[in-house]
C-alpha positions as CSV (number, residue, x, y, z in Angstrom):
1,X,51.0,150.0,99.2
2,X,48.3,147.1,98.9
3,X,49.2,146.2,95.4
4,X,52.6,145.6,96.3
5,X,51.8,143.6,99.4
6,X,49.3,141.5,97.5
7,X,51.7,141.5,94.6
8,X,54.4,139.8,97.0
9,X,52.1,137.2,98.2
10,X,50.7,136.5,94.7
11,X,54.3,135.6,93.5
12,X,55.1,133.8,96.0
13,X,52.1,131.4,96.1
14,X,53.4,129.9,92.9
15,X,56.7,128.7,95.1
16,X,56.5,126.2,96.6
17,X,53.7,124.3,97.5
18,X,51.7,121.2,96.0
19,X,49.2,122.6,92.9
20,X,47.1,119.6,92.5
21,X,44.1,122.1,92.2
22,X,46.6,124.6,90.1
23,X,45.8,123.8,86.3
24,X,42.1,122.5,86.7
25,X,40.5,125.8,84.6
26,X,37.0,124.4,86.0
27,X,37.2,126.3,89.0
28,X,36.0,129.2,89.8
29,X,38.7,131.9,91.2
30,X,38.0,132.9,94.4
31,X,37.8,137.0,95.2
32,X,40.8,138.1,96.1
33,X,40.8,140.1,99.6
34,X,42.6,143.3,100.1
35,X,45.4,142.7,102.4
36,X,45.9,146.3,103.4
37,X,43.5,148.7,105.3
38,X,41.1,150.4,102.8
39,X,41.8,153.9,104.1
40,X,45.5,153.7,102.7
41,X,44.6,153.2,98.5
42,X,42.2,155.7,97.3
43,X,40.2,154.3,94.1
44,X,38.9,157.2,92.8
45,X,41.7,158.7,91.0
46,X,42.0,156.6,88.2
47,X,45.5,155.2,89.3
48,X,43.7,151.4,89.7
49,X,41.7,149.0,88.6
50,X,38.1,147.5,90.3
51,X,40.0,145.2,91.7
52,X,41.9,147.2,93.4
53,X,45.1,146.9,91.1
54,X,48.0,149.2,90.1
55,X,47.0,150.3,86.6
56,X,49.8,151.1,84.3
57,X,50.3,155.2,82.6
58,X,50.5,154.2,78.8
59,X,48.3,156.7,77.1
60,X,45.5,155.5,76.1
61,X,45.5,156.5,72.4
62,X,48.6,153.9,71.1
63,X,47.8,152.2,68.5
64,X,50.5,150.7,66.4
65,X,48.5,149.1,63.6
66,X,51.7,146.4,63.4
67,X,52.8,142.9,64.1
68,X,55.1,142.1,67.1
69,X,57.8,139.8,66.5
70,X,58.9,138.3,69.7
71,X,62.0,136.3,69.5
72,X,61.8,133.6,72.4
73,X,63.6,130.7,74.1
74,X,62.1,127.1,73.7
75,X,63.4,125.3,76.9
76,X,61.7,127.1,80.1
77,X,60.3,124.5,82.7
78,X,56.9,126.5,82.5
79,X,54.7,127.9,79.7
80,X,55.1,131.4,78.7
81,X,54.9,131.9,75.4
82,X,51.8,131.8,72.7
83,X,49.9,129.3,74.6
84,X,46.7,127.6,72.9
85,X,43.6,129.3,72.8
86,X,41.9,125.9,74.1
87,X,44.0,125.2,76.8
88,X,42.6,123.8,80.1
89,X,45.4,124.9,82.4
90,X,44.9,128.0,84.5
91,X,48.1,129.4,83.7
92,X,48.4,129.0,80.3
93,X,44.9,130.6,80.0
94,X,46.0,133.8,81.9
95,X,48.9,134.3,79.6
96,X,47.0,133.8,76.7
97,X,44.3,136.5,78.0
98,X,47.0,138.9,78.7
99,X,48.3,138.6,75.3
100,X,45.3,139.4,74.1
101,X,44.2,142.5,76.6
102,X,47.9,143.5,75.5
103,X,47.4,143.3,71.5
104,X,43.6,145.1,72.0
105,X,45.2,148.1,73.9
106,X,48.4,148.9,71.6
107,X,46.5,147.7,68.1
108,X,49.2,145.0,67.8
109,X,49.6,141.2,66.7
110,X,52.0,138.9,68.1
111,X,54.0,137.1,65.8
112,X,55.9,134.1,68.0
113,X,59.1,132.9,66.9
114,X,60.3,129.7,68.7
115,X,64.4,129.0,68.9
116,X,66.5,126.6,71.5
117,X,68.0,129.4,73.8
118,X,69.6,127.8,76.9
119,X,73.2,127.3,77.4
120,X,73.7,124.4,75.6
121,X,72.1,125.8,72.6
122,X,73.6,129.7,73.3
123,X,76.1,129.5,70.1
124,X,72.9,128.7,67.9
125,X,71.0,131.6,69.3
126,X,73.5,134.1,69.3
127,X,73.5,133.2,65.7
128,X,70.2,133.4,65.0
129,X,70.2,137.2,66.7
130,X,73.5,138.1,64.9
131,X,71.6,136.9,61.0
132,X,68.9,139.0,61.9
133,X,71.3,142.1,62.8
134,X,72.2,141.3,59.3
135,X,69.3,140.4,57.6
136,X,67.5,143.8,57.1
137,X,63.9,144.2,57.7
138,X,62.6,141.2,56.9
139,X,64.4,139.1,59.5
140,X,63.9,141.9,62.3
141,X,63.1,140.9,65.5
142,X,61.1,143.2,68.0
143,X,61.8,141.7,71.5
144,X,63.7,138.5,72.1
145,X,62.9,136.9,75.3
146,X,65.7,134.0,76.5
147,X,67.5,132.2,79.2
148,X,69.0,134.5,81.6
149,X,72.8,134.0,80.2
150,X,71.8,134.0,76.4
151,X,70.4,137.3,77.3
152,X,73.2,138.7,79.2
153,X,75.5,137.0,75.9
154,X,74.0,138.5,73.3
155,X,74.4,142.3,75.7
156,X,77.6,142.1,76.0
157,X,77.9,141.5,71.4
158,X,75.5,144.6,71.1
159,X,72.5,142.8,70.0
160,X,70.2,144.3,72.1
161,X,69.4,148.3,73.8
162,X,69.8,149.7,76.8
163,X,65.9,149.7,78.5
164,X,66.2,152.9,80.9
165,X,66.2,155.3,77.8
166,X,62.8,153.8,76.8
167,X,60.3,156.0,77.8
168,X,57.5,153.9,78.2
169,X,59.1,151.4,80.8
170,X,58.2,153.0,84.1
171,X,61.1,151.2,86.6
172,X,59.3,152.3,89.9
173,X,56.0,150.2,89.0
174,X,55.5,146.9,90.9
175,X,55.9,144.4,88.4
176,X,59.4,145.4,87.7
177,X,61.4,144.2,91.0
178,X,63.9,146.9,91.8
179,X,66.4,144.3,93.0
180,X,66.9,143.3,89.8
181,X,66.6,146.5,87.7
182,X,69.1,147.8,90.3
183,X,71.3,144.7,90.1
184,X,71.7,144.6,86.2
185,X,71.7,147.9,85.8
186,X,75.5,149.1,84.9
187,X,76.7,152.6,84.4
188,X,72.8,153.6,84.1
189,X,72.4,150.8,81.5
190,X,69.9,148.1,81.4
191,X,70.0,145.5,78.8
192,X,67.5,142.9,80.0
193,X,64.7,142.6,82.6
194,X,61.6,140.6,83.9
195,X,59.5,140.2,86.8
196,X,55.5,139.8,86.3
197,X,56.1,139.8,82.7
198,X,57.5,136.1,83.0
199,X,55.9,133.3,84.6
200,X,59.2,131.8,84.8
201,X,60.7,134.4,87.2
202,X,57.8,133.4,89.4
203,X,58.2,129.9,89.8
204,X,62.3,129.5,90.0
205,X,62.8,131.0,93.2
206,X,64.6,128.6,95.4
207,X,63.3,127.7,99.1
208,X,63.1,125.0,101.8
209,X,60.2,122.3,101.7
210,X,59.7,120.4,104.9
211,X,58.1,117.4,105.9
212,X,56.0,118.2,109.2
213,X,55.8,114.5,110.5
214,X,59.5,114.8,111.4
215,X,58.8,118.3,113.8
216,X,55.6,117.5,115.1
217,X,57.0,118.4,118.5
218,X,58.4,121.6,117.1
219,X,57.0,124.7,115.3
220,X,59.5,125.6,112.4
221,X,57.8,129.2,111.7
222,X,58.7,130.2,115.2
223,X,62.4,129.6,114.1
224,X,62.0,131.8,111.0
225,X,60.3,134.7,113.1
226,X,62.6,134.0,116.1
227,X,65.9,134.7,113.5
228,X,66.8,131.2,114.9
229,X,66.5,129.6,111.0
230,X,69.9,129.3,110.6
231,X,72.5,126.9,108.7
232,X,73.8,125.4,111.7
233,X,69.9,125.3,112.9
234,X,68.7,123.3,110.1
235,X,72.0,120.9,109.8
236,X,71.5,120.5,113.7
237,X,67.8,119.2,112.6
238,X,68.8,116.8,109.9
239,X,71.4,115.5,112.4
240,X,71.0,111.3,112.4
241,X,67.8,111.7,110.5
242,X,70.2,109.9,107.7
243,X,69.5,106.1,107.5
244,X,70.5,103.1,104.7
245,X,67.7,101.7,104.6
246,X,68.0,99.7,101.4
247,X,70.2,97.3,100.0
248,X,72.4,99.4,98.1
249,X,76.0,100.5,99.8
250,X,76.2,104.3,100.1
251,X,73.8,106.9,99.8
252,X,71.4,105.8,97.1
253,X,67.5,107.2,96.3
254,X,66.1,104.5,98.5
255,X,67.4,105.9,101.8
256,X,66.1,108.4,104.5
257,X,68.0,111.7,104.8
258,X,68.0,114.9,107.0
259,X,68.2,117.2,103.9
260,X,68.2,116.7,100.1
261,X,69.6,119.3,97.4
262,X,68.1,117.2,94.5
263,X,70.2,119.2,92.0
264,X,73.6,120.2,92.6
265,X,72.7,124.0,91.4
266,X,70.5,124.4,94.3
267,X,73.9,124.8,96.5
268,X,73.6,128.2,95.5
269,X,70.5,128.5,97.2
270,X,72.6,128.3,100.7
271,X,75.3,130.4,99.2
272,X,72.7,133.6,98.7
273,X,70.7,132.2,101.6
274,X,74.0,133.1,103.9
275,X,73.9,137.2,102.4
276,X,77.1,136.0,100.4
277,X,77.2,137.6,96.5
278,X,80.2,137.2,93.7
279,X,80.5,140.9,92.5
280,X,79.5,144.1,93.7
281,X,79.9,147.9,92.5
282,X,82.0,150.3,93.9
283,X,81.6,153.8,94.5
284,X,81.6,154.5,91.1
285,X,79.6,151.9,89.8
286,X,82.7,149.7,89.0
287,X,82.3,146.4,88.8
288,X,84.4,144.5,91.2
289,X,84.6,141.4,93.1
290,X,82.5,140.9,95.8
291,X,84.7,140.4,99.6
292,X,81.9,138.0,100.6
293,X,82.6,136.2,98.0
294,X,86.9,135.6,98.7
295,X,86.2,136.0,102.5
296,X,85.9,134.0,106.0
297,X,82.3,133.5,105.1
298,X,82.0,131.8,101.9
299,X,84.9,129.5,103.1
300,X,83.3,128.4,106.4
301,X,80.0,128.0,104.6
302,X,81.6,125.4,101.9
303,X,82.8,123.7,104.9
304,X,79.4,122.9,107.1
305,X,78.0,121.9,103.7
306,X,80.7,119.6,102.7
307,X,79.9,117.9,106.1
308,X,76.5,117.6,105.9
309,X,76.9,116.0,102.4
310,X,79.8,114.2,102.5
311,X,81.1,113.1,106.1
312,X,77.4,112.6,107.1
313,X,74.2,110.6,106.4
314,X,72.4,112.8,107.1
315,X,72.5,115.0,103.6
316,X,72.2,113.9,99.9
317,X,74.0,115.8,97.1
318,X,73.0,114.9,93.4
319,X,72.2,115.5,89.8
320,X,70.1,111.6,89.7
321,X,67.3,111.2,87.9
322,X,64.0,112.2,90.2
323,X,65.2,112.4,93.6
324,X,62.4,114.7,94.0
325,X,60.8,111.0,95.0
326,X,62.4,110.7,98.2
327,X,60.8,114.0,99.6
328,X,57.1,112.9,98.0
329,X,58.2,109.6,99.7
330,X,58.1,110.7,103.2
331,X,62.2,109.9,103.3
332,X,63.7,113.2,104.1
333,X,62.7,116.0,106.5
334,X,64.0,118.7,104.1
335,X,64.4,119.5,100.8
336,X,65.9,122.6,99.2
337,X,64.5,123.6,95.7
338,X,62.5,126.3,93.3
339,X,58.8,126.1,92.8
340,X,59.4,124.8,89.4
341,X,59.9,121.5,90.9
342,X,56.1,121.1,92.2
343,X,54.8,122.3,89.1
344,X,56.7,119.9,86.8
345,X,56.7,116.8,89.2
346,X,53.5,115.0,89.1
347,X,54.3,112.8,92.3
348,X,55.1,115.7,94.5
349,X,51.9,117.0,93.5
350,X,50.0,113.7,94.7
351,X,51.8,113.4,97.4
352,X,50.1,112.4,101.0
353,X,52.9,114.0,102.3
354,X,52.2,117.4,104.3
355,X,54.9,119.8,104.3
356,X,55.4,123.5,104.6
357,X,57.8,125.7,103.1
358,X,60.7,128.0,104.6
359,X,63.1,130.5,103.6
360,X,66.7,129.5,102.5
361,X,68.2,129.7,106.3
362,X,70.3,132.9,107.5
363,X,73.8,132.1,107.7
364,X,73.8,133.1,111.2
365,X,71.0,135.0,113.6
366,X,73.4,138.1,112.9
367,X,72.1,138.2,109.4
368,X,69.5,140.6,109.3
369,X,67.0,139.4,106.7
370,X,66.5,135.7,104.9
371,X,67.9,136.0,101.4
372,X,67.5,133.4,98.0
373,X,68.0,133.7,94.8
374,X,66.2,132.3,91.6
375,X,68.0,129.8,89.3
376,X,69.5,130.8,86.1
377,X,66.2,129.3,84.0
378,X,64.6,132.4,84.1
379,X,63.2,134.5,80.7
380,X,64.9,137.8,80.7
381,X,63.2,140.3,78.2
382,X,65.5,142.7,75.5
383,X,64.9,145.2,72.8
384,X,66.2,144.1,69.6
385,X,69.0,146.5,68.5
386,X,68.0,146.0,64.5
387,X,65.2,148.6,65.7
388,X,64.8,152.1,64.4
389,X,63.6,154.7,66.8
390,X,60.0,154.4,66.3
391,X,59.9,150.6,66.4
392,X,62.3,150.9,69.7
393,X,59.5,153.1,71.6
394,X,56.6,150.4,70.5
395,X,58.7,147.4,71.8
396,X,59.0,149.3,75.2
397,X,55.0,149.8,75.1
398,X,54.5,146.5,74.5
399,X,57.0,145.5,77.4
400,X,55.3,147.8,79.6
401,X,51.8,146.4,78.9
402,X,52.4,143.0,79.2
403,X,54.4,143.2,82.3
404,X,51.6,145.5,83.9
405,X,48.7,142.6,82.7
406,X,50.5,140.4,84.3
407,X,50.9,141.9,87.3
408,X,46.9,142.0,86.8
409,X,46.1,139.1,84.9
410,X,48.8,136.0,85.5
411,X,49.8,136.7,89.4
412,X,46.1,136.9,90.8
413,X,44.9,133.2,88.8
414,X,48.3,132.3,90.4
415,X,46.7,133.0,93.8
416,X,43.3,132.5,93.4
417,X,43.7,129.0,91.5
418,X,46.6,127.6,93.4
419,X,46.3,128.6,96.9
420,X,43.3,126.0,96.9
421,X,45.3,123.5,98.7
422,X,45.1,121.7,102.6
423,X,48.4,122.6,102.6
424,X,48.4,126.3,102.5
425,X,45.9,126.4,105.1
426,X,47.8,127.7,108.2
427,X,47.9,131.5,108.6
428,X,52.1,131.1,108.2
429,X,52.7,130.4,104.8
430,X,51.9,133.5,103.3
431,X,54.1,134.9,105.6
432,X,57.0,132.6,104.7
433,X,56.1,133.3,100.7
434,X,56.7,136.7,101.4
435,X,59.7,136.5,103.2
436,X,61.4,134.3,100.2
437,X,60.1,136.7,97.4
438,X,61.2,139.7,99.3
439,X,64.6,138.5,99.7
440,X,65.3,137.1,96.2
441,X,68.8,138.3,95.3
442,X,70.4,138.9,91.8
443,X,74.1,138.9,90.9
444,X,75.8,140.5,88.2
445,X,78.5,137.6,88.3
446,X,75.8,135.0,88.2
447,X,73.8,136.2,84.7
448,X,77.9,137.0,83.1
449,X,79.3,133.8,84.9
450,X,79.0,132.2,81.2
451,X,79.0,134.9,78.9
452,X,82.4,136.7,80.5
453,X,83.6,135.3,84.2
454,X,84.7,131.5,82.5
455,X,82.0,130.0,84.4
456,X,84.3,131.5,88.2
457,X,81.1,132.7,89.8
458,X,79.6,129.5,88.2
459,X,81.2,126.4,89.2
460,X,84.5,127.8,91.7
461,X,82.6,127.6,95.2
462,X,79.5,125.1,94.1
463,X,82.9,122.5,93.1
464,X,84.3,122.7,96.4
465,X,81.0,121.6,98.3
466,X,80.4,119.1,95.1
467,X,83.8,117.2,95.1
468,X,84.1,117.7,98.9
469,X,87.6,117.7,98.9
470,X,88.5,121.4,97.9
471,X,89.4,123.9,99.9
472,X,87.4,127.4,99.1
473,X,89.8,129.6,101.0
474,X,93.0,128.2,99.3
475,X,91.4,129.4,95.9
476,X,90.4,132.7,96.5
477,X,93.3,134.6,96.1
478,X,94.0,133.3,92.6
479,X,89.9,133.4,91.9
480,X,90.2,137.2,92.9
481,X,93.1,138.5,90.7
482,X,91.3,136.4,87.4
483,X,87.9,137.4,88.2
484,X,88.8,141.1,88.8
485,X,90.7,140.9,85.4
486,X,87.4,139.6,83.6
487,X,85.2,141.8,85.5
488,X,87.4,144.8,84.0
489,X,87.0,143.4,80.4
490,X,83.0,143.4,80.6
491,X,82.9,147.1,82.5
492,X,84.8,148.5,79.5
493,X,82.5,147.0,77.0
494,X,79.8,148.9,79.0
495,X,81.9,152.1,79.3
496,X,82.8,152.0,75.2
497,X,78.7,151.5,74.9
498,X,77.9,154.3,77.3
């Protein structure tokens, strides 16, 4: 379909690639060109907009005559909540029109409540949610939008419903990615969700930057479309690229490098990247420990990586402040992080640098297609359980409208505005975008590695490749029988629920 093509590209644009032009509200969007042939979409039977859009099926006699009180984290990395009314970003002035398209259609006002919501604040929060289960009326909350493991938290104490019996949030639609809604969906419930709703889900999907002056012999898309963009491929690249080149002894910010993971969370890029995933479902629908996760695989990955950060030059592991720097710098040829990290990082932005972005590499050319995942700093979107009946259907009206305007709304200013760049000019990197968004994985373990796994599927493999002097597969045995364990506690709080 051309909505969902475009859709893909739209998304991804927001990745990874310099937005110097991004949040200057002066200019003019450019008209966005279908992508598909005009003979597949017909126009005329009211299923999309003039643009050519996916319209959503809310009736168009709601009218709620209410306030909306949206309970939402403070922290995100990006703007998504109640922005100003004057702002001169891009962004922020597409979410604020799709607030306002949303509370024109349903009759509604949005009432914003700010509150710290990320792990470090997730006893607070929970708190907050559990006084207004309490609290009656007055305190009632209609959605709550948080971090991704406050949300999955405050599931697992009852504080929120299960979406897929709300009859106004249409699961097939574009701007609700099925790999998520299939992911987080257990025993046919669905406590949380996002997608085009969030701005945040956009931007923290994590990918490869690289630095073209160090391949001008060498055309790195080739690789990717080749199925040659592999772990060994890209460690192979980096290989004596490594070099102290200031007076510090050791690695240190003011040296050259093959590959930089400025944030030691970014590991998990390469661990999705290489089709590996900490819990599946059975048969049934159990939950239960992924083999991928114990296996060969996971083991020999923690390896290579351990090498290339820690018996090598050539890669640089850390949790410093800005390493970003030595990418804008011109001191390493790649760099593996979200989109976030253009967007918030003024000197990548400025950059004379010109680099291109990849997927995460394939584990191996076996691998069939290039995987990622997003990092945990990503709004995920409940119903408040302290709702009756008829305020439960309006919350999923409202959820279904402002996801569906931002498929419309947010995701083409995201294109139009930001793909304005010298950088985005070769006929590739839409390609590549597209790749990376269509491959973005989600993992039960990962949103519950908090909330109910004791942080296994959190820290377990990332610590082996960290300290560099673990051993994955002489833990997996022991991780297996303690994880299964805690896996069976959280599937029989959904069973008791279901």
């Amino acid at each position: 379909m051309k909505t969902r093509i475009l859709l893909l590209f739209l998304a991804g644009v927001l990745l990874l690639l310099p937005l110097t032009g991004c949040n200057n509200s002066s200019n003019d969007p450019k008209e966005t060109t279908p992508l598909e042939d005009e003979n597949d979409v017909s126009y005329d039977d009211g299923k999309y907009d003039s643009e050519g859009y996916l319209k959503d099926d809310l009736p168009d006699n709601l009218n709620y005559n209410s306030e909306i009180r949206v309970l939402h984290w403070t922290e995100a990395d990006i703007g998504e909540f109640d922005p100003d009314e004057d702002t001169k970003f891009a962004i922020d002035k597409a979410i604020w029109e799709r607030d306002r398209a949303v509370e024109d259609r349903l009759g509604i006002i949005f009432e914003w409540i700010p509150t710290k919501g990320h792990w470090s604040s997730e006893n607070s929060f929970v708190t907050t949610v559990q006084n207004a289960m309490n609290g009656g009326e007055e305190m009632r909350y209609d959605i709550i939008a948080t971090y991704s493991q406050s949300a999955a938290l405050i599931s697992t104490r009852g504080f929120v419903l299960n979406l897929k019996e709300n009859g106004y949030l249409d699961w097939e639609k574009p701007w609700w990615p099925k790999s998520l809604t299939d992911s987080f969906t257990i025993n046919d419930q669905l406590f949380f969700a996002s997608g085009d709703i969030s701005t945040t889900f956009l931007s923290q999907m994590i990918g490869v930057y690289f630095n073209k002056e160090f391949f001008l012999d060498q055309n790195l898309y080739d690789l990717v479309y080749n199925n040659e963009w592999t772990v060994d491929k890209m460690m192979a690249m980096a290989k004596e690229l490594g070099s102290d080149i200031d007076t510090e002894v050791g690695k240190s910010q003011g040296d050259q490098y093959g590959v930089i993971c400025p944030w030691e969370i970014y590991l998990d890029g390469f661990f999705y990247g290489s089709n590996l995933i900490t819990v599946d479902k059975d048969s049934d629908g159990a939950l239960r420990v992924s083999g991928s996760y114990i296996g060969e695989r996971a083991d020999t990955l923690a390896e290579k990586l351990k090498t290339l950060f820690h018996a090598s030059d050539d890669g640089y592991l850390t949790n410093a402040a800005d390493p970003i720097r030595i990418f804008s710098e011109g001191r390493s040829a790649f760099m593996v992080a979200p989109g976030v990290t253009v967007l918030t990082t003024q000197h990548l932005q400025d950059t004379d640098v010109d680099y291109g972005i990849l997927p995460m590499p394939k584990y191996d050319s076996t691998q069939k297609e290039y995987k990622t995942v997003c990092t945990n700093l990503i709004s995920l979107y409940c119903i408040f359980a302290g709702n009756n009946e008829e305020q439960t259907e309006r919350a999923g009206a409202v959820l279904e409208c402002m996801a569906s305007e931002g498929y419309r709304q947010i995701s083409p200013v995201l294109f139009n505005q930001c793909l304005q760049l010298r950088y985005a000019k070769d006929g590739d990197t839409g390609k590549m975008f597209d790749l990376i968004r269509d491959g973005v994985v989600f993992d039960i373990g990962r949103v519950y590695g908090r909330t109910a796994l004791n942080d296994i599927t959190q820290a377990k493999w990332q610590r082996c490749v960290i300290d560099g002097n673990k051993v994955w597969g002489a833990q997996s045995a022991s991780v297996d029988a303690q994880m299964q364990n805690l896996l069976d506690k959280l599937q029989a709080s959904f069973d008791a629920r279901g």
